[in-house]
N, C-alpha and C positions, 0 to 999 in steps of 0.2 A: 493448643492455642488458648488465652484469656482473653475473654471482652471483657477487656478494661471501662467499657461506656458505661456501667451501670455501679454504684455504691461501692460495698467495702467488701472486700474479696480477700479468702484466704487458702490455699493451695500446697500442701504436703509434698515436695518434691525427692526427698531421701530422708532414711533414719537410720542412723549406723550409731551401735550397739559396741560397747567394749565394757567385755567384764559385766556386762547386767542381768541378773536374774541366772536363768538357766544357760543366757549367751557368751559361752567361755570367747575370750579372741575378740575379734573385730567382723562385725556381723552387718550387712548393708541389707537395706530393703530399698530399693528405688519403688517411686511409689509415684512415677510422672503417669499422667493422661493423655489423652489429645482428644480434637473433638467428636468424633464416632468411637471411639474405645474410651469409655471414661470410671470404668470397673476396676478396681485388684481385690482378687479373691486370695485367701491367705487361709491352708488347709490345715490342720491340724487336729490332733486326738485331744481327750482335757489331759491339762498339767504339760501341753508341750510347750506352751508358751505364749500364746496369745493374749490373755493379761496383761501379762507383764510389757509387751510391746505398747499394749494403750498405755500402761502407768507410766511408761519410760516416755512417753510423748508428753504427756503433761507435765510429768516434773521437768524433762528439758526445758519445756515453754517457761512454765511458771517457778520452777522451782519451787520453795516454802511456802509460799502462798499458793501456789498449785491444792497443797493437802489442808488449808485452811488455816496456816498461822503466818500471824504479820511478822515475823523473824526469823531468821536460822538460829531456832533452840532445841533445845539438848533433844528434843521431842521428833524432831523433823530432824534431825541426823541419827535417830532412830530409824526413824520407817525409811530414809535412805542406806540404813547400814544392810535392813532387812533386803536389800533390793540388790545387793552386788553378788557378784559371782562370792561363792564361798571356797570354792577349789583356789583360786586367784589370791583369795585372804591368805588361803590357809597355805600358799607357796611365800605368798608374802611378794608375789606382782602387783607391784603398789601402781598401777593403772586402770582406773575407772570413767568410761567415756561416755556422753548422750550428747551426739552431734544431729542437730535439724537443719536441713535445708529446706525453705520455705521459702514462696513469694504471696507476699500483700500490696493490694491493690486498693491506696486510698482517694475518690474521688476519682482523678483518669493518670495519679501519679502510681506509678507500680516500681515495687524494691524486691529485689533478690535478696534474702538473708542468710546466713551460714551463723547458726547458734554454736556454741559448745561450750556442757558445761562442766567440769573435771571435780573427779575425787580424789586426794590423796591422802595418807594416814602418814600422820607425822609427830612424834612421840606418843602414841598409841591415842590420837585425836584425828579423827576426822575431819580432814578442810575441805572446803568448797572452792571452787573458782568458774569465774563465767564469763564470755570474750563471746561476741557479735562482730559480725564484717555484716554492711551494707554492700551491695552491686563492687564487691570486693573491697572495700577499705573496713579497716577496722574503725570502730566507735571510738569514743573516749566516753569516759566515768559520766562527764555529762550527758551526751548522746544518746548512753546505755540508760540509763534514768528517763529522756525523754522515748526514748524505743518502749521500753515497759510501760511506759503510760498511753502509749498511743497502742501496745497489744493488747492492753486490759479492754480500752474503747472499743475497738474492731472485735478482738476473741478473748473476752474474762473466759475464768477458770468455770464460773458454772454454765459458760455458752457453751465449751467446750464437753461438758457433762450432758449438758440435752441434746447436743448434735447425735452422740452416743447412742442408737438402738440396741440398748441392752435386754436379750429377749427374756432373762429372768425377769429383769427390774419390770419390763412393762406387765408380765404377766400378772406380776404383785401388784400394780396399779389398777390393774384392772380387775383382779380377783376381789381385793382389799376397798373399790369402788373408791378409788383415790382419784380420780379421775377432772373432778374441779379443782383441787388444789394443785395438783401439778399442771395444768394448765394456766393457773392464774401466775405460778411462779415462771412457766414457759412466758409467757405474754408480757412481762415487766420485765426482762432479761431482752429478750429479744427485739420489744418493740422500744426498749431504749428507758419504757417507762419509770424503773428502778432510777438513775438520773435526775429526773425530776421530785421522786419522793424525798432524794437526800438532799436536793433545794432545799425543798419547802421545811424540814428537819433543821438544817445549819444555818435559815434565815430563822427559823422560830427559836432557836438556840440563840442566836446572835442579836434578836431583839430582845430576848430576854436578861439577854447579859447587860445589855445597853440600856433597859427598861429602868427608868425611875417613877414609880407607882405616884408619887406625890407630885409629877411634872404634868401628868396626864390629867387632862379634861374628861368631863362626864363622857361626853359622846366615844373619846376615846379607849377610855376604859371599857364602856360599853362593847367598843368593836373585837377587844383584847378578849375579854370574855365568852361574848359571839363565836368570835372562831375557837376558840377551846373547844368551845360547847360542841360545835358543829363537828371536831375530829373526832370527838369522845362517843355524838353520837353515831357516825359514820362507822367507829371502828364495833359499837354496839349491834352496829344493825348487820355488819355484816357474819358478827359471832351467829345471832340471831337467825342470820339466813340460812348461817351452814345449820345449826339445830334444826331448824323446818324442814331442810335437804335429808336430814341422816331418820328425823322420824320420819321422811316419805317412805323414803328407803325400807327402812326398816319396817315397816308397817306392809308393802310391796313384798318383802321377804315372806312376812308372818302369813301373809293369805296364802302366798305361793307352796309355803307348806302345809297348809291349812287344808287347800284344793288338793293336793298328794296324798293326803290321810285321807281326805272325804272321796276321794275315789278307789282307795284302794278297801275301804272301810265298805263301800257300796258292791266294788266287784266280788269282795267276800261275803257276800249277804245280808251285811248289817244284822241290826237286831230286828226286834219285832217292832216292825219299822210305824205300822199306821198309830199304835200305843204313841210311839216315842216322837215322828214327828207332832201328833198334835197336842202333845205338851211342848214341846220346841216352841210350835205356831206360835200358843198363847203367851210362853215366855217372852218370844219375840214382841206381839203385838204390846205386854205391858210394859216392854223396856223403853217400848220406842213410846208409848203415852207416856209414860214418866221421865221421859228427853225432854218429850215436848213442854209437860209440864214446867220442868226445869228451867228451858227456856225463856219460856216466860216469864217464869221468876226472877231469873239473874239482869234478864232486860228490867226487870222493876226495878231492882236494887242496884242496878246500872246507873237509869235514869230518873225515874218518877221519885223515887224511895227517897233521895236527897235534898228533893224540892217538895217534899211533901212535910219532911221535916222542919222546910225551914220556908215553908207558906206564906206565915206572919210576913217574915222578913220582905218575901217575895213581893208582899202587897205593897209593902210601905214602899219598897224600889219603885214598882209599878206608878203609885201616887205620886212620887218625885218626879218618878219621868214625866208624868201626865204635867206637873208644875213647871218642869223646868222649860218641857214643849211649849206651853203658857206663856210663860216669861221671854221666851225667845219669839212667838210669835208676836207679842206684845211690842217691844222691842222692834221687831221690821216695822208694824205697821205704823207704828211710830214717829222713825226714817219716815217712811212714804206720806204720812199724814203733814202736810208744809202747807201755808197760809190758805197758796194759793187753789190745791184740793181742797180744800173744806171752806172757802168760799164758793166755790163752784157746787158742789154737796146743796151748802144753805141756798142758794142760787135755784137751785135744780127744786129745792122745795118751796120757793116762795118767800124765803126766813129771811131775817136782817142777816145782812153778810157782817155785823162788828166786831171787834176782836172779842168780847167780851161770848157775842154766841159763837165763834171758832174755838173759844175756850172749852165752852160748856159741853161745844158737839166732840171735841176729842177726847174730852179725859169722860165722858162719857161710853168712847165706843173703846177708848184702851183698858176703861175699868170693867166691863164687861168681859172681857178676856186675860187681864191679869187675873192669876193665884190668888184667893181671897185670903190668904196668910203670907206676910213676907217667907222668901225662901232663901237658901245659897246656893248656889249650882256647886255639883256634887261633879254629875257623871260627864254631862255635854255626850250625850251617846246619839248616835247615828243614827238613820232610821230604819237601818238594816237591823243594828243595835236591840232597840226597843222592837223590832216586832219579835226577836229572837224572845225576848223576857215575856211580851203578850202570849206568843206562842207557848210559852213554858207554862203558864198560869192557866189557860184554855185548859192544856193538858193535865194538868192538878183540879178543876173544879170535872172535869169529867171521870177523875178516875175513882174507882170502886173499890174500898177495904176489903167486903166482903167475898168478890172475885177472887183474889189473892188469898183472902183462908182459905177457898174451897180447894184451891190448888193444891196447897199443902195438904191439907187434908186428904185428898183423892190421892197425892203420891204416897202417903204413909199408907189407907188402904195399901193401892195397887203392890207397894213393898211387901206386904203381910201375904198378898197372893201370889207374889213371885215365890218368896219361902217357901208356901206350901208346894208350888207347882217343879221346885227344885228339890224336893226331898222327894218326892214323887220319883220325879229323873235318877234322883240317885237310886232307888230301890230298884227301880229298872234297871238300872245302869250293872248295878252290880251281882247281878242275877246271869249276865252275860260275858260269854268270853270273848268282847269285842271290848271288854271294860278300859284296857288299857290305851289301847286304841283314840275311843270315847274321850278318855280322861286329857289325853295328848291336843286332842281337839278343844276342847272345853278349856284348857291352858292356854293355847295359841289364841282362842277368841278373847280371853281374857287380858290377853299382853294385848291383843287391838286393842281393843277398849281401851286402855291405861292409856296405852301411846295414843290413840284418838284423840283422848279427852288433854293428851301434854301438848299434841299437835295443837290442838285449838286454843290452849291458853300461849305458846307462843306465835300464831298467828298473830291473834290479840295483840300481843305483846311488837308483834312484828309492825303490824297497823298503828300501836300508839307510837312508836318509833319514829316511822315517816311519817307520821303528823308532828311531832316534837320537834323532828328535821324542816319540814314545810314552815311552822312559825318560827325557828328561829332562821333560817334564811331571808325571810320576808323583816326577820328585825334586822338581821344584817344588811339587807339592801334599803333599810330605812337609814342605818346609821352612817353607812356609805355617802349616801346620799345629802342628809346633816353637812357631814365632812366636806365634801364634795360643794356644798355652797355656800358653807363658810371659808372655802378655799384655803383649810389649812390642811396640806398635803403635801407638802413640805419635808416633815420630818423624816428620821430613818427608820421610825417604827412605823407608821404611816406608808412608807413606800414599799417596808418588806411583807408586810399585812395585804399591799395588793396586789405584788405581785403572787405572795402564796397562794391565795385566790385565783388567779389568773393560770398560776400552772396546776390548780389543783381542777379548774375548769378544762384546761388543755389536754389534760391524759383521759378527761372522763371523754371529752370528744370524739381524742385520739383510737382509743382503745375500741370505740362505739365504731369507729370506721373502720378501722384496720381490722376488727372481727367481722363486721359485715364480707369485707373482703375474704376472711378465712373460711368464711360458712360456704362461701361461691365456689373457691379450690377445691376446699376441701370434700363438698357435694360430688364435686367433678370428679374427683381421684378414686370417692368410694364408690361410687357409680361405675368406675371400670376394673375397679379391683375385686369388687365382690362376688362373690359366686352366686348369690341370687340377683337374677337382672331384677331392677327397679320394683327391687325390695323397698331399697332405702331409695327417694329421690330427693331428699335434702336432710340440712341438718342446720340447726338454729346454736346459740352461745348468747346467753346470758351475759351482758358486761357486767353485771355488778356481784351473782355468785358463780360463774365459769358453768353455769350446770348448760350440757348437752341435751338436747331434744331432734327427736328424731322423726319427721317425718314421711308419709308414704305421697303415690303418687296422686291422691287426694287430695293432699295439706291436709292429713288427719296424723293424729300423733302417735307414734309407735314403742312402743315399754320397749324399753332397753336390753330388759330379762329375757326378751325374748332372742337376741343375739347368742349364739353361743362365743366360748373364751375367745376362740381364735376370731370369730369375726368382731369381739370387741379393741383385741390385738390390732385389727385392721383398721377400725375408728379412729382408734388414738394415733398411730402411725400417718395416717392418715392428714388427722389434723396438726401433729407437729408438722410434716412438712410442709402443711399451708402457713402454719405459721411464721416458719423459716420464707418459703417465697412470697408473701405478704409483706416481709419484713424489708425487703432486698438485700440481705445478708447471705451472702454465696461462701459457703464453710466447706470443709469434709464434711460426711458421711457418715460412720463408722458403724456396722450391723452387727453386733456381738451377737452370733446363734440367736440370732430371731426366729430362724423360722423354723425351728426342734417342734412346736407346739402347732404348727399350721396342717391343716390337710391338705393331700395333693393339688387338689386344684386351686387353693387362695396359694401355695408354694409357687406353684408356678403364675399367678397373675403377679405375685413382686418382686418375679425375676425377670418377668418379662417387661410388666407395664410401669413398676415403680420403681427399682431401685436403679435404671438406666436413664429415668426420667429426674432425678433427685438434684441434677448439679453438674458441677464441671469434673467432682471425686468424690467416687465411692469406695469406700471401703468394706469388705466383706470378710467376717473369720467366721468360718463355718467348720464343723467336721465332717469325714467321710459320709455320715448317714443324712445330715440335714441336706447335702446336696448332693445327691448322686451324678450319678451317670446321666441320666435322664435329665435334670435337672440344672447339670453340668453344661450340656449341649443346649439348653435353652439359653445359655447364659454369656458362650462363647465368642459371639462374636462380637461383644460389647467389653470383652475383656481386654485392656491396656496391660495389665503383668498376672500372672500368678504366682502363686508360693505353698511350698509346703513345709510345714513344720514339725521334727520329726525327735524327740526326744532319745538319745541315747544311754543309757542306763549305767551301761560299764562307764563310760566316760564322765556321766551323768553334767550332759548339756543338749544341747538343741541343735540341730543339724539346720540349713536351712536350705529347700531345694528349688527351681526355677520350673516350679510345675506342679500343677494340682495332684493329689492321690490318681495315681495309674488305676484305670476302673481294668479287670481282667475280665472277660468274659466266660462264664464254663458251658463248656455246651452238654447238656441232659441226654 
């Protein structure tokens, strides 16, 4: 049974096979569920067939766009020629069949579908043909064009690729620490977000086309420009992130080997260890004064170095401000100085109240605080403004030239004694048959350092980004705003400008919630799958680089490395399926030998607790060893069909049987 009350549902009901791959004849797999058996396990040795069953599923579905091209060209009747029976070619049985029966389930409307889609060779070319029945009527041409537009919505070709537990592909994902990037492409796929990118793409393409540069107003241009700026930086900062991700990493790597040598270098004796640490010590201690040195330095030449340069200049601003403050307070008190105050003024002192002494008593007290030199207002700066420029100036009359030589000076020293105290190291070093060892060590320290010092200039680099991003948003929301009360909004560059905004606001929401939501499943699922109880008790997701963080049941953060393969196997699995039930997208399944890599006991928590929990259909191709007997029986009673798949040699095709590999028993 389907509950149709929830989203968009998609259900694998038969796949029958004529002439494909290794499946000579007409080959059926019924692949129905119900709701307590919602398992098929489909057994097979490799090369019996199991590939080729999934690739015969997608190219049913999608056909040519299934393998990534917008046409049936010469290309894609290639890798369909590669996929038909060759026994069948080579009798010259010119029938080729990939018939699906599916039912989708959109909103609370639910369709029976019967696909089929036909090869035949027809003066020695390869045709295509493809025929759909709804809840038994057949389509028409148009029908069939809205049918594939409404498959692609519900299950595209690459939703279809990440339902797929493929236990090779995740292992690579996780060996190769690909593990943010394939989530960020899981998470726009899924949460629909890809959609909204190719808005915000074909409305910036469309005003562009639309755009006449000479129609547009200052403000407008302005906001044309703004958003460039903003995508340009946005796609910068995220290059950016991933660099800081992969030096973390990698730097994470280099100690990790670093600790392996310095323990295996210590369990074998080491050298003459008190000589060699305390030239080490000293080394250390001059590196880390000559960091600090440095630092120092760079913060001068950062900040001070610029404004020390340009001092004069500094003052003259300074004075202006001091004037233009003048002039402006002159000016209010001005306003405020009217007959009738300074009547009341001379009043209050005794004085002729006549116009002639209200004269004398104002331009007296405005001349007092006007600028003793006409001026022109230059800056009109704030008084956040001018105290930023006093601040700057404080810090130029108190800074020290000579502070800053001695610096340099003490690092050139301390360099002159790091030389000595590394030739030293070396004579030691190679006096010893631990040299190679040594030498391994003294390499790896050296790639820190490099990567450290790259780590920190694209932080930096990271920092001035989102400050770049911060002012130009705040110019965008001034310019918006311009617009906005000049009330010219009107236009269709004007209106495609705010909606890109608007959906560019909406995914960042989006995705910020719907991952919160993934961290909370996903918590849940590794919490019961894992072999260490409350090892892991959560796990965080980044919305802006996908990167995973792991934490214990402290809220303290857990290294990753410390995971072995198989339980990072279980992480990711883990989280695609939150992601899938986050999404409310109810798909197959499909577990391509996932679990060849798992130890017994995570093998058995995702046959028991995960792959029965996944959905309305699972799919399982496993061989004899990844799920035995043992394994088999865990699995049983949640099974709706099995199969085995059995390669024949002589005949050279695929048998297909109504039953898992027969487990024999021998007795000892």
């Amino acid at each position: 049974m389907i509950d149709e009350s929830l989203g968009e549902i998609m259900i694998l009901n038969e796949v029958q096979l004529t002439n494909i791959g290794a499946y000579r004849g007409i080959n059926t797999f019924d692949l129905r569920t119900n709701d307590e058996q919602n398992v098929i396990l489909i057994g097979g040795e490799n090369g019996a067939g199991k590939t080729t069953l999934l690739n015969a599923i997608k190219l049913g579905l999608f056909g040519s766009f299934g393998f990534g091209y917008k046409s049936d060209s010469n290309e894609y009747f290639k890798k369909v020629n590669n996929l038909l029976n060759n026994t069948a070619k080579k009798i010259g049985e010119n029938n080729f069949n990939i018939k699906l029966n599916f039912t989708l389930v959109d909103g609370y409307e639910k369709t029976d579908y019967v696909l089929y889609r036909r090869w035949r060779v027809k003066n020695n070319v390869l045709k295509e043909s493809y025929e759909i029945t709804a809840n038994g009527s057949k389509l028409s041409d148009q029908n069939m064009e809205f049918f594939n537009s409404k498959l692609k919505e519900i299950m595209p070709p690459q939703l279809l690729d990440f339902c797929l537990f493929d236990g090779e592909e995740i292992a690579r994902i996780v060996n190769e620490d690909l593990l943010s990037d394939y989530l960020k492409k899981l998470a726009r796929v899924v949460f629909n977000l890809d959609i909204f990118e190719t808005l915000e793409v074909d409305l910036e393409s469309y005003s562009n086309q639309k755009l006449d540069p000479q129609k547009l107003d200052a403000a407008e241009k302005d906001l044309l420009n703004l958003n460039s700026k903003e995508k340009e930086l946005k796609a910068s900062l995220f290059a950016n992130e991933e660099k800081v991700n992969t030096l973390k990493l990698n730097i994470e790597k280099l100690n990790d080997e670093y600790r392996q040598f310095k323990n295996d270098f210590e369990n074998n004796g080491g050298l003459v260890k008190t000589a060699r640490e305390e030239i080490l010590k000293n080394i250390n201690i001059l590196e880390q004064q000559r960091k600090q040195n440095s630092e120092k330095i760079k913060e001068f030449v950062a900040t001070l170095l610029p404004l020390h340069l340009t001092s004069s200049l500094l003052g003259e601003v300074r004075s202006q401000l001091s004037s233009e403050e003048a002039l402006h307070f002159t000016s209010i008190l001005e306003n405020k100085l009217n007959d009738s105050q300074l009547t009341k003024i001379l009043a209050s002192l005794s004085h002729s109240t006549d116009a002639i002494s209200r004269d004398t008593l104002k331009n007296s007290l405005l001349s007092s605080l006007k600028p003793e030199e006409e001026i022109s207002l230059i800056h009109g700066a704030s008084f956040s403004e001018s105290s930023l420029i006093e601040n700057a100036s404080n810090k130029i009359q108190k800074y020290s030239r000579e502070e800053y030589k001695a610096l340099l000076l003490e690092n050139s020293d301390k360099l002159k004694e790091l030389h000595l105290l590394r030739e030293k190291l070396k004579i030691n070093d190679t006096t010893n048959e631990f040299s190679n060892m040594i030498q391994s060590m003294e390499k790896i320290q050296s790639q820190v350092v490099a990567l450290n010092d790259q780590l920190k200039i694209e932080e930096l680099e990271l920092a001035r980004l989102n400050s770049e991003l911060d002012r130009n948003n705040l110019s965008l929301e001034k310019v918006r705003s311009q617009l906005k009360d000049s009330e010219k909004t009107s236009s269709s560059f004007l209106e495609s400008q705010k909606i890109i905004a608007l959906s560019r606001r909406f995914r960042e929401i989006q995705l910020q919630k719907k991952l919160q939501q993934v961290q909370f499943e996903a918590s849940k699922m590794l919490r019961k799958i894992l072999r260490k109880q409350n090892y892991v008790s959560s796990i965080t997701i980044d919305p802006k680089t996908y990167e995973v963080n792991l934490l214990d049941t402290h809220k303290e953060y857990l290294e990753k490395s410390t995971l072995s393969s198989g339980e990072k196997q279980i992480l990711l699995i883990a989280i695609i399926w939150a992601i899938f039930k986050c999404s409310g997208r109810r798909v197959p399944f499909i577990f391509d030998t996932l679990l060849g890599r798992l130890d017994k006991t995570h093998k058995a928590s995702i046959l028991r607790d995960f792959i029965p929990n996944t959905g309305e259909q699972a799919i399982i191709l496993s061989t004899d060893t990844e799920i035995d007997e043992f394994h088999y029986n865990l699995l049983k009673d949640k099974l709706a069909k099995e199969y085995m798949l059995d390669f024949n040699v002589q005949n050279i095709s695929t048998n297909i049987y109504k039953e898992y590999f027969p487990f024999i028993t021998q007795e000892v």
